[in-house]
N, C-alpha and C positions, 0 to 999 in steps of 0.2 A: 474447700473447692479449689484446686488446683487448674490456676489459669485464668483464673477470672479475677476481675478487680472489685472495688470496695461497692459499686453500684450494682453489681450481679452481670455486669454485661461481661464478657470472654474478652482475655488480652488477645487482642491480632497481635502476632509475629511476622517475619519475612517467612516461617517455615509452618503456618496453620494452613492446614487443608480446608482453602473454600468453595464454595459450591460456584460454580464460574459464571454467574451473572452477579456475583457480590464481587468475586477476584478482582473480574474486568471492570467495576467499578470503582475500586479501589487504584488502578495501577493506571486508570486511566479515569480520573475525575469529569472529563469532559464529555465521556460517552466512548471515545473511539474504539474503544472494542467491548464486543458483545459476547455472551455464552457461544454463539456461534461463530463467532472468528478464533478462539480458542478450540471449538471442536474441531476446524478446520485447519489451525494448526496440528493440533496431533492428528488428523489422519493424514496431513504429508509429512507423517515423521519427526514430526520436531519436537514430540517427548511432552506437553506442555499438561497435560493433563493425567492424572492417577484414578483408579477406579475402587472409590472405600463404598465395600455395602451396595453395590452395584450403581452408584452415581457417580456421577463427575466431578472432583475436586481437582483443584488449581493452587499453587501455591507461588506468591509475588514473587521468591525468587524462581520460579521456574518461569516466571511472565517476564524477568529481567531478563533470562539467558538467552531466551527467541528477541529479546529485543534488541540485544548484544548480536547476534548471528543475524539478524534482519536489518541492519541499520545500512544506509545507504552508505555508499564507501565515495568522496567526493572524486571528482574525473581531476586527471591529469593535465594539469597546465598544458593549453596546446604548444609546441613547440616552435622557436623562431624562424620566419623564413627564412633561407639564405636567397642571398641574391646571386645567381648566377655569376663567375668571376668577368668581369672587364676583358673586351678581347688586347689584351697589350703585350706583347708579345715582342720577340724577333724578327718575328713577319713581315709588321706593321713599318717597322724601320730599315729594315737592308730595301739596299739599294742592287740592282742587277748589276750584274758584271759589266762594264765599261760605261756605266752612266754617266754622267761627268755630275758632282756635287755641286747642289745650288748653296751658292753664296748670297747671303743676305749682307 
């Protein structure tokens, strides 16, 4: 028997075609995806599922690549304020034509 191990049970691979309520349990021990969040990835396109014998197989690595293409991407450090520049100028300091300079 090719694939299977010394108990009779089938070697999982990252590349064994499984039925997609075993997959999602597999790639996702906790529960977080189910048979039908995998069929609702492949009908928006995202490839995640293959069709042997007219059912639904899934393979880990095909559950890695949507998770790879899904993965939140972090936001960009928001940027520092600038503070408007100080009004200091030449303005500030001239003096009108014939003022007479105060003397401290």
């Amino acid at each position: 028997m090719r694939g299977a191990s010394m108990t009779g049970a089938p070697e999982i691979t990252r590349t064994t075609p499984l039925r997609l309520a075993k997959a999602g349990a597999l790639a996702f021990p906790d529960g977080g995806m189910m048979a039908s969040s995998l069929r609702r990835a492949h009908d928006r396109g995202r490839r995640v599922t293959e069709f042997v014998t007219g059912k639904e197989h899934a393979t880990l690595n095909a559950i890695d690549r949507v998770r790879k293409r899904c993965r939140a991407q972090p936001k960009a450090p928001p940027r520092p304020r600038r503070c408007p520049p100080q009004r200091r100028g030449p303005h500030r300091h001239r003096r009108a034509i014939g003022q007479p300079v105060a003397r401290v």
